[in-house]
Backbone and ligand atoms as CSV (ligand in chain L), in Angstrom:
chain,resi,resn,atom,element,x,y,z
A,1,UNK,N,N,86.755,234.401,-3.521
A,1,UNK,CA,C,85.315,234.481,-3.289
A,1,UNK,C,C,84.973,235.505,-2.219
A,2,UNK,N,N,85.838,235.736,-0.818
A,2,UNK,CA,C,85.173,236.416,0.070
A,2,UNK,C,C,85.898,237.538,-0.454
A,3,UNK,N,N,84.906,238.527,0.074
A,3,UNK,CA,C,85.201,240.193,-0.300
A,3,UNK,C,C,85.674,240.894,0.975
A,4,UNK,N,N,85.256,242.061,1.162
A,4,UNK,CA,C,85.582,242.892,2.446
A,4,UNK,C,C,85.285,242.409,3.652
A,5,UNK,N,N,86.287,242.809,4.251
A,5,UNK,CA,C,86.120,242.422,6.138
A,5,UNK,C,C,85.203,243.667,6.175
A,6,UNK,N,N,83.476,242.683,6.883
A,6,UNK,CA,C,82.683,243.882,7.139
A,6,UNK,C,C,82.399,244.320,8.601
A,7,UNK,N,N,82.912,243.385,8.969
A,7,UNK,CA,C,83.360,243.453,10.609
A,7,UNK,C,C,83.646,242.531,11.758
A,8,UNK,N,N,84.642,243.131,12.515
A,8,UNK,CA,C,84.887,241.929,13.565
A,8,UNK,C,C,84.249,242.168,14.930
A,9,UNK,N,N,83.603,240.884,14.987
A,9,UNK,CA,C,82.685,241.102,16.694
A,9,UNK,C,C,83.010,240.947,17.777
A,10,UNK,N,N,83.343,241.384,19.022
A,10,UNK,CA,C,83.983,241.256,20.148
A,10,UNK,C,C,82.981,240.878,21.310
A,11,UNK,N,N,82.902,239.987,21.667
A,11,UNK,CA,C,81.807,239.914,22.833
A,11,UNK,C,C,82.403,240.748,24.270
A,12,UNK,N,N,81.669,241.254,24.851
A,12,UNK,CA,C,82.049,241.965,26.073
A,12,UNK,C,C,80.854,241.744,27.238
A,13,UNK,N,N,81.856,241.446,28.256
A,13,UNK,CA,C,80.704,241.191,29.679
A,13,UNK,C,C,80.329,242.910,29.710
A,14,UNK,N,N,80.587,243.769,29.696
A,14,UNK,CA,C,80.168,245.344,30.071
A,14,UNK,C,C,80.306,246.613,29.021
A,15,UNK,N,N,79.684,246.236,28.429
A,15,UNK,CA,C,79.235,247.488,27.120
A,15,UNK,C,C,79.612,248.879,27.090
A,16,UNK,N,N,79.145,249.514,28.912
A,16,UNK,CA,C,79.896,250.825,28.768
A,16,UNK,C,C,80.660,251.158,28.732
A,17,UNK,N,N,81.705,250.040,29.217
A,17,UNK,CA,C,83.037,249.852,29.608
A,17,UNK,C,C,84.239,249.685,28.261
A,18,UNK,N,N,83.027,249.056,27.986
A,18,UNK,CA,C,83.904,248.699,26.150
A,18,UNK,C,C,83.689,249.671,25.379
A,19,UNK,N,N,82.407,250.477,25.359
A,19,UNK,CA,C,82.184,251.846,24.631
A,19,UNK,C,C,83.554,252.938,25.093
A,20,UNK,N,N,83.442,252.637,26.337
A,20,UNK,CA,C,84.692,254.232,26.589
A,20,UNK,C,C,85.679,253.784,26.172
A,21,UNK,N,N,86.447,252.592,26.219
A,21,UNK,CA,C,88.008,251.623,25.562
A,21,UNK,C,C,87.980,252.393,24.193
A,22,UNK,N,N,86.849,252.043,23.989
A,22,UNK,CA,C,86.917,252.468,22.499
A,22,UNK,C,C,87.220,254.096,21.851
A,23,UNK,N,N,86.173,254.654,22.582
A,23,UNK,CA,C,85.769,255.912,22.291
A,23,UNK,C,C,87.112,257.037,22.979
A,24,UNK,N,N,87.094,256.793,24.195
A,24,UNK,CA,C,87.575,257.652,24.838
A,24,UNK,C,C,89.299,257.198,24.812
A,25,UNK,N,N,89.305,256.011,24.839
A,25,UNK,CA,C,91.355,255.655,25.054
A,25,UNK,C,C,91.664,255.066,23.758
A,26,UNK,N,N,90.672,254.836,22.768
A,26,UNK,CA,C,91.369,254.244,21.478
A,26,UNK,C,C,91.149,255.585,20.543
A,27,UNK,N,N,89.840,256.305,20.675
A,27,UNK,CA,C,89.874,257.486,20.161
A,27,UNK,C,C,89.244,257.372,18.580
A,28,UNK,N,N,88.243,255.962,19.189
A,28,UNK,CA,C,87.757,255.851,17.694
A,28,UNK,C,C,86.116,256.353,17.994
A,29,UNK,N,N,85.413,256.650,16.863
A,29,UNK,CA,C,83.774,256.969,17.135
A,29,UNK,C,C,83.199,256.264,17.109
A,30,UNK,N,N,82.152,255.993,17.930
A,30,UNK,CA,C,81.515,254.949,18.393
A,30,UNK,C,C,80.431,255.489,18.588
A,31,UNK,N,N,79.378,254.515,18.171
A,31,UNK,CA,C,77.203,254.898,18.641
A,31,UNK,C,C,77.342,254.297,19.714
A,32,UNK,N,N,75.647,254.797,19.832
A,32,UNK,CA,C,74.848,254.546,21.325
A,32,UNK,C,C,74.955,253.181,21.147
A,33,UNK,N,N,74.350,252.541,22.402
A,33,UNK,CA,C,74.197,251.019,22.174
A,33,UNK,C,C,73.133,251.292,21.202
A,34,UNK,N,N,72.775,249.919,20.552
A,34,UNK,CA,C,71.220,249.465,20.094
A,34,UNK,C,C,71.272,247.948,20.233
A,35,UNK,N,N,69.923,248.114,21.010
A,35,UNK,CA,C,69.408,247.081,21.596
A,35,UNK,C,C,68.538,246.000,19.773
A,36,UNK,N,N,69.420,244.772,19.740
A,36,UNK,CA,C,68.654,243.753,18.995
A,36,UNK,C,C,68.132,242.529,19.102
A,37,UNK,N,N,66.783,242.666,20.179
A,37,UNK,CA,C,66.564,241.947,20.552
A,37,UNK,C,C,66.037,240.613,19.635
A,38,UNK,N,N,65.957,240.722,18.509
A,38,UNK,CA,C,65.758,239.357,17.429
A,38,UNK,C,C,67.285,238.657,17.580
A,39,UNK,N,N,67.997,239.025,17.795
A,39,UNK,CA,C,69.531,238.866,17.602
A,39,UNK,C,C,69.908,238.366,19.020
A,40,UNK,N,N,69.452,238.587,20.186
A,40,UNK,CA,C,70.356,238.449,21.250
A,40,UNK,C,C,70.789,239.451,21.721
A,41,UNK,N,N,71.765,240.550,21.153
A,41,UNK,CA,C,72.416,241.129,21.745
A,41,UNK,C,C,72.478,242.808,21.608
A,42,UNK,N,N,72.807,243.609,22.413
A,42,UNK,CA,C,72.650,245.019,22.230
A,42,UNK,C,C,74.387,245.157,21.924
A,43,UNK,N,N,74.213,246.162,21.004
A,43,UNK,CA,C,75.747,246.552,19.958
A,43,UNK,C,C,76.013,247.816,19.909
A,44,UNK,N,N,77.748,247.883,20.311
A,44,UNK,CA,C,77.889,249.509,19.856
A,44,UNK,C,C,79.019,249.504,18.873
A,45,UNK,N,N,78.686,249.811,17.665
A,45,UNK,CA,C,79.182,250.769,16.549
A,45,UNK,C,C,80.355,250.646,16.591
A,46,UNK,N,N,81.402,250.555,16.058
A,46,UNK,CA,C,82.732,251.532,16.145
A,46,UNK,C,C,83.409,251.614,14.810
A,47,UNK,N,N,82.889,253.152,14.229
A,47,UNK,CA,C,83.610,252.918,12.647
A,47,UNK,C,C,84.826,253.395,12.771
A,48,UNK,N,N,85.469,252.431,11.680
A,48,UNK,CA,C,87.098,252.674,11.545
A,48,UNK,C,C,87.119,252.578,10.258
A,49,UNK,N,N,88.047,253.875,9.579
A,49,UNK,CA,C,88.277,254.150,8.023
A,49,UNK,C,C,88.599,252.960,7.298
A,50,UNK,N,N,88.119,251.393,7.516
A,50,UNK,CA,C,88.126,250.488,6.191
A,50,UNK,C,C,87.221,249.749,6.456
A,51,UNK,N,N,86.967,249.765,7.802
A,51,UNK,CA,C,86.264,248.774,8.487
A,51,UNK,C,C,85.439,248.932,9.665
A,52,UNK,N,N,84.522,248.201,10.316
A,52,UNK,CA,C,83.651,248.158,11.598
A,52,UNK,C,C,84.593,247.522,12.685
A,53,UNK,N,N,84.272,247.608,13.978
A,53,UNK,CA,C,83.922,246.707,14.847
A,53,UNK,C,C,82.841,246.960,15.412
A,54,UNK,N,N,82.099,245.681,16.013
A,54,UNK,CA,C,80.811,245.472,16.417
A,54,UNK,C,C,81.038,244.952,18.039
A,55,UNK,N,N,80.525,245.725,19.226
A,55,UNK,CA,C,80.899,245.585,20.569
A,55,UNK,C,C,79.493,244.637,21.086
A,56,UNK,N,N,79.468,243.537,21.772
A,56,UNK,CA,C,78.633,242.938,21.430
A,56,UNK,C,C,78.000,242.466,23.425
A,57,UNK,N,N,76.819,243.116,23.536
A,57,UNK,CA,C,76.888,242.405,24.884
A,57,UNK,C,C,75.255,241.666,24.746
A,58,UNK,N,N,75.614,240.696,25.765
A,58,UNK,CA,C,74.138,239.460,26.152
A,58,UNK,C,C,73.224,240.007,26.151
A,59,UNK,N,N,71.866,240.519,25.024
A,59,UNK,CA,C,70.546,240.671,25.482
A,59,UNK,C,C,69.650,239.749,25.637
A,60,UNK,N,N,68.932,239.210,26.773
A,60,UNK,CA,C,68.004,238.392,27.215
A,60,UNK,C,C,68.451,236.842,27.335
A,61,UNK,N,N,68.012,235.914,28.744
A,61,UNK,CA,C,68.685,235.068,28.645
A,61,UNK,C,C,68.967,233.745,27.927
A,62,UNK,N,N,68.271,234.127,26.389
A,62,UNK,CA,C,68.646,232.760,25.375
A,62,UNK,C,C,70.122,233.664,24.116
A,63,UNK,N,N,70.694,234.473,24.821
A,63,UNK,CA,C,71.935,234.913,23.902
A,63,UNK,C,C,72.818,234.156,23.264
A,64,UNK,N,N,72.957,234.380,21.979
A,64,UNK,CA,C,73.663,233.532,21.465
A,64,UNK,C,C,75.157,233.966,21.865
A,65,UNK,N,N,75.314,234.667,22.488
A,65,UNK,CA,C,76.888,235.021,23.156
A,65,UNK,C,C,76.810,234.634,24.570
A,66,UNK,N,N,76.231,234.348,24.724
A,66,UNK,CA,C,76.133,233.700,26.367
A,66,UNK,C,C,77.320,232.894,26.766
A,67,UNK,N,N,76.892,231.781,26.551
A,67,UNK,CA,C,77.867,230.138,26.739
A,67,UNK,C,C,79.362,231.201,25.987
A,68,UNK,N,N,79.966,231.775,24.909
A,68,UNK,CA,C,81.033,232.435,24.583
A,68,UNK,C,C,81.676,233.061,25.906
A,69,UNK,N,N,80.949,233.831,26.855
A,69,UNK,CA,C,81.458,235.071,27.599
A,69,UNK,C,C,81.561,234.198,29.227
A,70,UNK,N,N,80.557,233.449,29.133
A,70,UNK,CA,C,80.933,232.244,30.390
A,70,UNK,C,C,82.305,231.803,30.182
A,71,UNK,N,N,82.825,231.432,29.018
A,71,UNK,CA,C,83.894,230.821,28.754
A,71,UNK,C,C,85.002,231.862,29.035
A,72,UNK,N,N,84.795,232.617,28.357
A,72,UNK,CA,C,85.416,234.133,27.964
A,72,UNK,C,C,85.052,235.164,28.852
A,73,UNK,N,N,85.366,235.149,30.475
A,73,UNK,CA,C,84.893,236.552,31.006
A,73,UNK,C,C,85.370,237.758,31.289
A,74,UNK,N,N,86.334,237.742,30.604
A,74,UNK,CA,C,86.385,239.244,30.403
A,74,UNK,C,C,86.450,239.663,28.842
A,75,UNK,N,N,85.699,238.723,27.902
A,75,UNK,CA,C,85.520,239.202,26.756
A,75,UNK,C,C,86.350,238.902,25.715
A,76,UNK,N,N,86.239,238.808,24.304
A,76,UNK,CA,C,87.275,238.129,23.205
A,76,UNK,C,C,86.523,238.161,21.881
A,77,UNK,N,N,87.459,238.055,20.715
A,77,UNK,CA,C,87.116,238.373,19.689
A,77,UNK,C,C,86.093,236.798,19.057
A,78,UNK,N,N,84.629,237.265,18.420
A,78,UNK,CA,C,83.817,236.094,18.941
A,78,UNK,C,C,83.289,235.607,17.138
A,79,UNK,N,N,83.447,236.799,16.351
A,79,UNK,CA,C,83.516,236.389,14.612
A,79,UNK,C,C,84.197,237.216,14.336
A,80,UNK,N,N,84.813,236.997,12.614
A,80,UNK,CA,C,85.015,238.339,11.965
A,80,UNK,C,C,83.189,237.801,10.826
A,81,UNK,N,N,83.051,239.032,9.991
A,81,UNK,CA,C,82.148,238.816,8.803
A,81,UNK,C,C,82.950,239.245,7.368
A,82,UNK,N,N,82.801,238.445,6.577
A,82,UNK,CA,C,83.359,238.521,4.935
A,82,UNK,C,C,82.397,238.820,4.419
A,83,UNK,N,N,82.521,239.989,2.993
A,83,UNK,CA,C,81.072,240.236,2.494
A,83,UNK,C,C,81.538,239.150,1.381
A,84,UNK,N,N,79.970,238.531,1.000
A,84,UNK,CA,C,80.152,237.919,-0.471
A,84,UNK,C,C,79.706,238.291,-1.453
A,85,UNK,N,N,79.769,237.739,-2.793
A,85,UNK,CA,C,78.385,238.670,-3.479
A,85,UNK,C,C,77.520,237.819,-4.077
A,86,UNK,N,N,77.262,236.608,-3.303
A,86,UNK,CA,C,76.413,235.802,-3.499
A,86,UNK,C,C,76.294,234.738,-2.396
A,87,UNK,N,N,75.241,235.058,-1.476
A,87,UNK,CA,C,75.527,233.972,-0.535
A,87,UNK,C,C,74.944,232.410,-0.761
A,88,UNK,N,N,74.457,232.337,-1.537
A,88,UNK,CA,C,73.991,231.160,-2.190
A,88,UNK,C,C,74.913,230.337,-2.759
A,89,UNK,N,N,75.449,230.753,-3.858
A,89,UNK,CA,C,76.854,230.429,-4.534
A,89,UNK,C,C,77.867,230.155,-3.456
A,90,UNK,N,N,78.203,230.639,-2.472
A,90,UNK,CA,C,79.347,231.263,-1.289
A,90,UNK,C,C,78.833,230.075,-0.706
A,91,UNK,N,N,78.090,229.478,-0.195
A,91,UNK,CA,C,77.221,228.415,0.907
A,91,UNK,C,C,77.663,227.295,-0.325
A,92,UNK,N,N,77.119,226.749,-1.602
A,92,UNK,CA,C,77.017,225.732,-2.009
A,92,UNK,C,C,78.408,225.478,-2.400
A,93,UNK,N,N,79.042,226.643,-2.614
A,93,UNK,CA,C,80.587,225.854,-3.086
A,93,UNK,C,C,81.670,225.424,-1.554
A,94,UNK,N,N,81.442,226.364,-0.751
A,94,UNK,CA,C,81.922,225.761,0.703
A,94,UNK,C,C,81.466,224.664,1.122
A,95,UNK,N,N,80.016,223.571,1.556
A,95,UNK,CA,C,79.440,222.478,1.368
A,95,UNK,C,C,80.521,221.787,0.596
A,96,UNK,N,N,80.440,222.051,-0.727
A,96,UNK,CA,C,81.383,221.280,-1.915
A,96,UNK,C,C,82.426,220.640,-1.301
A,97,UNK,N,N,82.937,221.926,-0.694
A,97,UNK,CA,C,84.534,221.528,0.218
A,97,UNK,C,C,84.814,221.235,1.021
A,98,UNK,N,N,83.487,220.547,1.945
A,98,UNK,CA,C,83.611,219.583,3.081
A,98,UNK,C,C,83.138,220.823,4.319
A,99,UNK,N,N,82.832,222.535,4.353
A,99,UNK,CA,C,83.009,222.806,5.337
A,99,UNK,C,C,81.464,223.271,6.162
A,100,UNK,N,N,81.609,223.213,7.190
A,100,UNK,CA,C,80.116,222.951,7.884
A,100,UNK,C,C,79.689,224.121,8.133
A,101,UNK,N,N,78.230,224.561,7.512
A,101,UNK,CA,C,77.383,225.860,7.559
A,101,UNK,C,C,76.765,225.444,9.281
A,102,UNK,N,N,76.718,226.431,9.575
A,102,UNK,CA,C,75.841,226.335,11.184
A,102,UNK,C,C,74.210,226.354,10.951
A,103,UNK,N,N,73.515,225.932,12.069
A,103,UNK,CA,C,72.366,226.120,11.412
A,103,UNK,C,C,71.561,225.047,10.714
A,104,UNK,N,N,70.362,225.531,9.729
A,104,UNK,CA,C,69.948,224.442,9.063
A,104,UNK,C,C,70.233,224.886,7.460
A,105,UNK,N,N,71.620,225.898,7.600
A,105,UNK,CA,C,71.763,225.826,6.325
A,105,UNK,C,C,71.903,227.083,5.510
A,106,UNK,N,N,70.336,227.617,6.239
A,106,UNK,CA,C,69.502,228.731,4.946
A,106,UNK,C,C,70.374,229.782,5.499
A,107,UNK,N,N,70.397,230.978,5.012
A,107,UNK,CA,C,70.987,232.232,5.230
A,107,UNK,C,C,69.489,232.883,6.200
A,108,UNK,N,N,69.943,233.716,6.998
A,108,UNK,CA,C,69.129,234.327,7.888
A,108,UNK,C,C,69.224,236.023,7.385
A,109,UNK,N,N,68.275,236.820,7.663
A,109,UNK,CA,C,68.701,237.861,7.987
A,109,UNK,C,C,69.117,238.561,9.341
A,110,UNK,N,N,70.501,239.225,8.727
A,110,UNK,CA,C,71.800,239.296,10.210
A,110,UNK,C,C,71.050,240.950,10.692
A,111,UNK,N,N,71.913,240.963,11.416
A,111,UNK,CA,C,72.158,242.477,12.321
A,111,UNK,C,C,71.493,243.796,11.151
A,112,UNK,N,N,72.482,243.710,9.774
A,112,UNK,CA,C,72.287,244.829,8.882
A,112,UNK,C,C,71.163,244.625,7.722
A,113,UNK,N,N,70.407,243.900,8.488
A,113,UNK,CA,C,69.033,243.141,7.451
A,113,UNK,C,C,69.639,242.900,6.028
A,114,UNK,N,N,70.774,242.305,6.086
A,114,UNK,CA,C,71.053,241.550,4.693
A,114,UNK,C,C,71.087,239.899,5.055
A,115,UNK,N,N,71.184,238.690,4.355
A,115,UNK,CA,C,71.363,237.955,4.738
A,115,UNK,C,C,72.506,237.327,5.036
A,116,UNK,N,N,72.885,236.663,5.820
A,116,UNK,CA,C,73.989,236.059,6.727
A,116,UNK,C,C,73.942,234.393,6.950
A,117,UNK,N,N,75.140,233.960,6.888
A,117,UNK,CA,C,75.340,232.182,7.124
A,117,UNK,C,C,76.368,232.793,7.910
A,118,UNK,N,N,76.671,231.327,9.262
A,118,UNK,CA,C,78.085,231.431,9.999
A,118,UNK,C,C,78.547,229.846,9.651
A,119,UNK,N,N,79.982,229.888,9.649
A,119,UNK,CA,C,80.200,228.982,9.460
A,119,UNK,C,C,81.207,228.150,10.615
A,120,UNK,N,N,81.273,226.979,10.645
A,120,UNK,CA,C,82.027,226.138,11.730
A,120,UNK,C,C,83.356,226.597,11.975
A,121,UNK,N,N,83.906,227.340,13.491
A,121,UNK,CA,C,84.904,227.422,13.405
A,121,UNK,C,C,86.004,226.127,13.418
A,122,UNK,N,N,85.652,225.179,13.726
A,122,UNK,CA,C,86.054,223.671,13.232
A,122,UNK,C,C,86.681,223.437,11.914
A,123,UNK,N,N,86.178,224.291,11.405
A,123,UNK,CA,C,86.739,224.300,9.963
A,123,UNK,C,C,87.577,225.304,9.132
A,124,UNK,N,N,88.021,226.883,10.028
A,124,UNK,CA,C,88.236,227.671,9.706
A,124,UNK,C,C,89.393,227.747,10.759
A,125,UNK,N,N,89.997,227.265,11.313
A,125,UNK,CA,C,91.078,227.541,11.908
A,125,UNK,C,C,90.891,228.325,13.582
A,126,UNK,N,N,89.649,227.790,14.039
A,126,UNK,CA,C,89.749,228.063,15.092
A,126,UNK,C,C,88.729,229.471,15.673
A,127,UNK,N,N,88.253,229.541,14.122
A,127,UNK,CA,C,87.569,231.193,13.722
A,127,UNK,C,C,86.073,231.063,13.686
A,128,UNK,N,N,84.926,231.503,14.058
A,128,UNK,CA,C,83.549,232.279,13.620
A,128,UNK,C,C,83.673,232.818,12.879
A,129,UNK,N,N,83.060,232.539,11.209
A,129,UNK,CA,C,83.217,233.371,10.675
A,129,UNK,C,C,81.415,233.257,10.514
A,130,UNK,N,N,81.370,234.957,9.506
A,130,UNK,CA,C,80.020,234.994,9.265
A,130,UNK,C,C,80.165,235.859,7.590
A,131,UNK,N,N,79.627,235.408,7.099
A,131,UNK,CA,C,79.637,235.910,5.535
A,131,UNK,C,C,77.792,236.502,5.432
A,132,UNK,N,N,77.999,237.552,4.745
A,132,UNK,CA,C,77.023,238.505,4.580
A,132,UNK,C,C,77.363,239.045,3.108
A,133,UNK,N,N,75.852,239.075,2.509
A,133,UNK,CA,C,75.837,239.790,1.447
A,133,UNK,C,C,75.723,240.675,1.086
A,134,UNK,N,N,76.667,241.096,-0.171
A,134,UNK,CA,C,77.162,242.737,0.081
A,134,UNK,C,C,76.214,243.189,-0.754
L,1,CO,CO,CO,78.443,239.837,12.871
């Protein structure tokens, strides 16, 4: 059912700091921040030839990465995302199988204005995951 890893999110206490890791000593390309404030958090980019990562720091103080980076302060890997190609289908057959959607359920629209469910890492081995439709 799940398709491509569309990206893994890293929460970070310091953004610029994680931009240069990236950019400058990993040697991958990376955007400006952008600030999403519907979302919580301001994000920088980092494409890699199969895949994303998404650098993720606290915007404003109801972040949904907040309570994560308190825990986590110097930062840690905080979801991956699976594309599906039906998040409806993808949601009702997981339910089926006992595993817990976050939320009240519905799919939201995520970061890349498609829609998005996360699901319990309780149930995934310890993991955030977030499934998005491709
Ligand atoms: Co994500």
């Amino acid at each position: 059912m799940i398709g491509r890893l569309n990206h893994v999110a890293i929460a970070v206490p310091d953004l610029s700091a994680a931009s240069a890791t990236y950019g400058a000593v990993l040697g991958a390309r990376v955007s400006a921040p952008v600030p999403q404030p519907a979302h919580g958090v301001t994000v920088v980019f980092v494409e890699l030839p199969n895949t994303k990562i998404e650098l993720l720091q606290p915007l404003g103080d109801a972040s949904p990465i907040k309570g994560f980076l308190e825990r986590n302060p110097s930062g840690g890997i905080h979801h991956v995302c699976y594309e599906v190609d039906d998040i409806y289908a993808a949601r009702d057959r997981l339910k089926a199988e006992g595993a817990r959607v976050l939320g009240d359920g519905e799919p939201k629209i995520g970061a890349h204005d498609k829609p998005v469910l996360f699901l319990h890492p309780k149930d995934f081995h310890g993991t955030l995951i977030e499934l998005e439709q491709a």
